[in-house]
C-alpha positions in Angstrom: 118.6 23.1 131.5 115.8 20.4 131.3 113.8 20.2 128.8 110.7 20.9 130.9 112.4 24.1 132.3 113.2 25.2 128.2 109.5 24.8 128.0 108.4 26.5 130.3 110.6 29.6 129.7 109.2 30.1 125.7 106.1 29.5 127.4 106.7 32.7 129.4 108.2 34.4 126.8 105.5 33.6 124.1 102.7 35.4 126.1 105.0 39.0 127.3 101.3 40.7 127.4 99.8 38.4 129.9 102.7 38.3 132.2 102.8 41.6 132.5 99.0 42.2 133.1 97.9 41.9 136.8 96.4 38.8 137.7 94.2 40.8 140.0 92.5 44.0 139.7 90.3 45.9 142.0 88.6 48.7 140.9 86.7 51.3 143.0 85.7 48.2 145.4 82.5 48.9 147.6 81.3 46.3 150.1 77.9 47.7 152.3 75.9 45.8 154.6 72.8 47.0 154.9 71.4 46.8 159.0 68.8 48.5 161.0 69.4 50.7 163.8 67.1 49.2 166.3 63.3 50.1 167.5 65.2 52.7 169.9 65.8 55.1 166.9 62.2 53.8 164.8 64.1 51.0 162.7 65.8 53.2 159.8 68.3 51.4 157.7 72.0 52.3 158.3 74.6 50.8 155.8 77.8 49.6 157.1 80.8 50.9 155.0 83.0 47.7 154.9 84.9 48.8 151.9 84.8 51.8 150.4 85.8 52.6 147.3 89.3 50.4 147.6 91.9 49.9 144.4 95.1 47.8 143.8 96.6 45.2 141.6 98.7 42.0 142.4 101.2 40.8 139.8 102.0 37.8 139.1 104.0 35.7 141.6 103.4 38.5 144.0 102.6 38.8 147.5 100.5 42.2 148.9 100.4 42.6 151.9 96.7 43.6 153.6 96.8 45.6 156.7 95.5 48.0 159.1 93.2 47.3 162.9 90.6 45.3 162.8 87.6 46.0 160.9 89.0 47.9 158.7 87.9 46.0 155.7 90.5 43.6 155.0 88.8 40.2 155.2 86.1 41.9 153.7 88.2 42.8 150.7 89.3 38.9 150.2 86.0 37.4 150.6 84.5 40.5 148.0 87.8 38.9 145.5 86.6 35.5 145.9 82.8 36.3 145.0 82.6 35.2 148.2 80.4 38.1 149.3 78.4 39.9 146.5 80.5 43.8 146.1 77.7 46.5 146.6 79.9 48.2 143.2 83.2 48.1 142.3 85.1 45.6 139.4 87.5 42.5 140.4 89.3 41.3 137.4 90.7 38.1 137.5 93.3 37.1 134.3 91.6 40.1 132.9 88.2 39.1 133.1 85.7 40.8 135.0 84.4 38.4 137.6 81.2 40.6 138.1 79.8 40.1 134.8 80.5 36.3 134.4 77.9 33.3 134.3 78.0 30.4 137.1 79.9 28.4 135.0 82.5 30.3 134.1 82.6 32.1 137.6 83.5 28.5 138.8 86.2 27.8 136.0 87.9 31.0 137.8 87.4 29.7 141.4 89.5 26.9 140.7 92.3 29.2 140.2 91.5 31.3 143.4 91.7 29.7 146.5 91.5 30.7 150.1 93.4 29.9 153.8 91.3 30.8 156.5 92.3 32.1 159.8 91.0 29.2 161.9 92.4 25.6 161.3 90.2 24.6 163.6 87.1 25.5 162.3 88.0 25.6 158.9 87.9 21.9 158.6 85.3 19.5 158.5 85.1 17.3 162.1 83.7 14.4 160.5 85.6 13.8 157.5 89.1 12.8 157.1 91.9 14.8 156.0 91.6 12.8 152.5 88.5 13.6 152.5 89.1 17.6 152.9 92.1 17.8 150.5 90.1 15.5 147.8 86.4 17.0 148.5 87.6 20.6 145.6 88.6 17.7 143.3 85.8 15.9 143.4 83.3 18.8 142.8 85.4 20.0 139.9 85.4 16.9 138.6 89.5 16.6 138.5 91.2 13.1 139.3 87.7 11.8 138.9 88.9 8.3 139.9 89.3 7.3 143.7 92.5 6.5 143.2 93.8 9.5 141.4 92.6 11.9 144.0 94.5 9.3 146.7 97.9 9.9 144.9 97.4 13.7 144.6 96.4 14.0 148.3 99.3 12.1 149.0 101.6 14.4 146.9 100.3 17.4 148.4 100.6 16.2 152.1 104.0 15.5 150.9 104.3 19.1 149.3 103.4 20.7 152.8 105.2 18.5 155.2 103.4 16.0 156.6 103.2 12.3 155.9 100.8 11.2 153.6 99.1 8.6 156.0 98.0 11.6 158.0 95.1 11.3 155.0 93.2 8.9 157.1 93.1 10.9 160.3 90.9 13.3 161.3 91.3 16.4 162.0 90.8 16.3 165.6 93.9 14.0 165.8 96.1 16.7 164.8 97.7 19.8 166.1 96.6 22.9 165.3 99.8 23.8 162.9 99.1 20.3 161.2 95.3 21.1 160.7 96.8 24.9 158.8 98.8 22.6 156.6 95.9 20.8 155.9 94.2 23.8 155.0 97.0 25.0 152.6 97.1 21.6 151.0 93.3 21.7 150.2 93.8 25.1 148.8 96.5 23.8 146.3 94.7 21.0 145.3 93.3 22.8 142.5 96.8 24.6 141.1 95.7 27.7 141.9 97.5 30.7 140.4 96.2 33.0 143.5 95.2 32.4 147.2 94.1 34.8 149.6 95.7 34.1 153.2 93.4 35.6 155.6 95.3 35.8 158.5 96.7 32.5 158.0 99.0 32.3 160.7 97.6 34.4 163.6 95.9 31.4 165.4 99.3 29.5 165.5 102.0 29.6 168.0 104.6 31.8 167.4 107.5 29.0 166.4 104.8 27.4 164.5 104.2 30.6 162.3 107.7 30.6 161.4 107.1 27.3 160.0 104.1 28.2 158.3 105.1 31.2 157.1 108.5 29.5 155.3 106.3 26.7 153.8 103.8 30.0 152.2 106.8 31.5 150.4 108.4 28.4 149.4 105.1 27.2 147.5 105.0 30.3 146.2 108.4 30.6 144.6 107.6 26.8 143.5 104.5 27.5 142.1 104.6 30.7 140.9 101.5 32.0 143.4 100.1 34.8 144.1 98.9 35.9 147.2 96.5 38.3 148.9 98.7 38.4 152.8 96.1 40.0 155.3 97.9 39.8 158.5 98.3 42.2 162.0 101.5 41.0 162.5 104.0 43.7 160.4 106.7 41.6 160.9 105.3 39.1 159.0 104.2 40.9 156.7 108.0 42.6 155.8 109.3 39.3 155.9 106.7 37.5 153.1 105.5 40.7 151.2 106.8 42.3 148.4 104.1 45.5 148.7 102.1 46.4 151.8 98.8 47.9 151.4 97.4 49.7 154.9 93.9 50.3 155.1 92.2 52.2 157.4 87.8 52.3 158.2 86.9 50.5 155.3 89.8 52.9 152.9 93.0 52.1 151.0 95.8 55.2 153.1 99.2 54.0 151.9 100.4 51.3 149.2 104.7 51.0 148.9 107.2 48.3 148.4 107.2 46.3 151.9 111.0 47.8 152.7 110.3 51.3 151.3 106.5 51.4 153.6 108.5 50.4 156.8 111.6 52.4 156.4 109.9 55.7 155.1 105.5 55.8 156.1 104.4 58.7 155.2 100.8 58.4 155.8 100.5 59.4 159.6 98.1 56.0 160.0 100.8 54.3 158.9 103.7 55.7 161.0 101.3 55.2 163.8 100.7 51.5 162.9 104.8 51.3 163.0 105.6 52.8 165.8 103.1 50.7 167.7 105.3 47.8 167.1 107.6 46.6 169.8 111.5 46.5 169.5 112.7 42.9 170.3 115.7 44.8 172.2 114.4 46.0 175.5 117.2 48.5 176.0 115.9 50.1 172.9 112.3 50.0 173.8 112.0 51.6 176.8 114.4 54.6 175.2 112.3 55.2 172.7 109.8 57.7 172.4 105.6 56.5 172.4 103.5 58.9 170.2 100.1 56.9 171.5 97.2 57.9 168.6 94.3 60.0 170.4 90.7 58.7 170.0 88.5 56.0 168.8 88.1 54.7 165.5 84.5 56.3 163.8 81.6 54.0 163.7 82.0 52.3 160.2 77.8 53.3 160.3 78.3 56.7 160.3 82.1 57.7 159.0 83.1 60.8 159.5 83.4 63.0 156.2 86.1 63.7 153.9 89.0 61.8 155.4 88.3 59.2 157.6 91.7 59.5 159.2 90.8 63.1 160.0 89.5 62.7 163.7 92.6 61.0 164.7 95.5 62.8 162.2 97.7 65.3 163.9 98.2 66.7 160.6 94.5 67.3 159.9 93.3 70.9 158.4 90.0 72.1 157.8 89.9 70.6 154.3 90.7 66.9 155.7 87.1 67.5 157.2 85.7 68.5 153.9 87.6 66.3 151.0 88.2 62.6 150.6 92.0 62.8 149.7 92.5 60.6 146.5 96.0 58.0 146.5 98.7 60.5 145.1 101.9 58.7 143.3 104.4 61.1 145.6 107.8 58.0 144.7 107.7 55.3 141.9 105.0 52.8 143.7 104.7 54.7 146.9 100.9 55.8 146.7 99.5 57.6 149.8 95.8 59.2 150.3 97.0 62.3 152.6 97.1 66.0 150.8 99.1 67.1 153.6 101.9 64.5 153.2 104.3 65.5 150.4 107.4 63.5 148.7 111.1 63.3 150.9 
C-alpha cells in the first residue's frame, strides 16, 4: 500500500462520525410556486405543489436514484438542494449544516462541493466561449488555480479524466458532438472536487450507445472520487444499473424508497409496480406474452391535488381512507420505506 493510500485510510478511520452521517439530508422539503389562475376565474392565487413535504438522505459515495413521470417534482427536488430555487419550507443539510440558515459566504463555500449536470449539453454550455473557458470559468470565480496557467493544466487533466483530448479546450462547443459537449459538462462540474453532484437527467438527450458511455464514465468517477450523486432519470434501466437506492415520487410526493435490486424485484407501492411493468422486455417473445395492467386516468392537476393520497384517484387498492389521510412512509423491510396503508410487508 502507498503511502498516499495509508493516508487516506486513517483519514477515514479518524473521523467514524462523519462518515457515517449523510452528506445530504432533506427534511420535510416544500417547493410552491405561487401563480394566478387567469382573469377567467377573477385572478385568485393558486400555488403549484412542486414538492410536497419530500424526505431522504444520501450517504456518502452513494448514488439515489430520483424517479417517477414527469412533473412530479424531481428536478424540482435537485435545484431546491442546490439553493438553486429558494424551498417554500423544509431543511437541506449539507455535511450537517443547514444550508437554509447559512450567510452568502458560506452558502458559496458549500456550492463548491455541490455541483450539477444538466439535461441539455447543448444548452447548458456557453456558445461563445471555449470549452477552456467553461471548465475554468467555476475556478476562476472561486478563486482556485488563480493563475492562467494553473486553470490550463487542470482543464487539461479533467478533459483527460472524462475522455477527451485535452486540445478539445480550444474548441467550442459547437464543434463537438453532443456526447462530447455532456462530457464537457461533467468536467466543469468536477472542476471544483465536488463531494456531491446532482445528475438531472444527464443522459436522456444522448443516443442510446452514447448513454452507455456516459453512464460508465458517472460510476467510474464516482468510485474514483468517492461522489455522491442525486440520479434523476426516466430511464429504470439506468437507474438499476448506476443506483444503489431508488426513490419514486409521484405529484410532487416521496411513494416508495428501497435498495435499487430489492425496488425492482419486490414494488410494493402500486405506483411503483405500475412504473415497472410499463417497461418493455428486450425479448419480444416475452413481451407480447405478458400481461399489460395499463393505469386508469390522469395525473391530478399539481394546482389543485386531490386530498389525502395523491395516488388515490389512480390506485386499485384505494379505500375510503386513501381519500381522507396522507399515508406517512412506513419502514415495512430494513430500508424498504413505502407511503401506502394498504400495502403490508411479504
Amino acid at each position: 500500500m502507498s503511502a498516499a493510500a495509508g493516508a487516506t485510510l486513517r483519514e477515514v478511520s479518524s473521523r467514524p462520525q462523519e462518515m457515517e452521517r449523510p452528506l445530504v439530508e432533506v427534511r420535510n422539503l416544500k417547493m410552491h410556486f405561487a401563480v394566478s389562475s387567469g382573469p377567467l376565474f377573477g385572478g385568485a392565487a393558486a400555488k403549484v405543489k412542486a414538492v410536497d413535504d419530500v424526505s431522504f438522505t444520501i450517504a456518502r459515495g452513494e448514488t439515489l436514484g430520483l424517479v417517477g413521470e414527469s412533473g412530479c417534482g424531481k428536478t424540482t427536488t435537485g435545484r431546491c438542494i442546490l439553493r438553486l430555487e429558494q424551498p417554500t419550507s423544509g431543511e437541506i443539510l449539507f455535511e450537517g449544516r443547514d444550508l437554509g440558515t447559512l450567510d452568502r459566504k458560506a452558502l458559496n463555500e458549500k456550492r463548491e462541493r455541490m455541483q450539477v449536470i444538466f439535461q441539455d449539453p447543448y444548452s447548458s454550455l456557453n456558445p461563445r466561449m471555449k470549452v477552456g473557458s467553461i471548465i475554468g470559468e467555476p475556478m476562476k470565480v472561486h478563486g482556485i488555480h488563480p493563475k492562467q496557467k494553473e486553470r490550463e493544466q487542470r482543464v487539461a487533466e479533467l478533459l483527460s479524466v472524462c475522455g477527451l483530448n485535452p486540445k478539445f479546450m480550444d474548441r467550442y462547443p459547437h464543434e463537438m458532438s453532443g456526447g462530447q459537449r455532456q462530457r464537457v459538462g461533467i468536467a466543469r462540474a468536477l472542476s471544483l472536487n465536488p463531494r456531491f453532484i446532482v445528475c438531472d437527467e444527464a443522459v436522456s438527450a444522448l443516443d442510446v450507445s452514447i448513454q452507455a458511455q456516459v453512464i460508465n464514465l458517472l460510476e467510474n468517477l464516482r468510485d474514483k472520487f468517492h461522489l455522491s450523486y442525486l440520479f434523476i432519470a426516466h430511464d429504470l434501466s439506468v437507474v438499476r444499473h448506476l443506483c444503489h437506492r431508488v426513490a419514486v415520487m409521484y405529484l410532487g410526493r416521496m411513494v416508495e424508497i428501497a435498495e435499487s435490486d430489492e425496488l425492482f424485484v419486490n414494488p410494493l407501492h402500486p405506483y411503483t409496480q405500475a412504473l415497472l411493468e410499463a417497461v418493455p422486455i428486450p425479448d419480444p417473445h416475452v413481451e407480447r406474452q405478458r400481461a399489460h395492467r395499463v393505469m386508469q386516468g390522469e395525473v391530478p392537476s399539481p394546482i389543485n391535488p386531490p386530498s389525502g393520497c395523491v395516488f388515490h384517484p389512480r390506485c386499485p387498492l384505494a379505500v375510503e381512507s386513501c381519500r381522507r389521510e396522507v399515508p406517512p412512509l412506513r419502514e415495512l423491510k430494513p430500508g424498504h420505506w413505502v407511503a401506502c396503508p394498504r400495502v403490508g410487508a411479504t
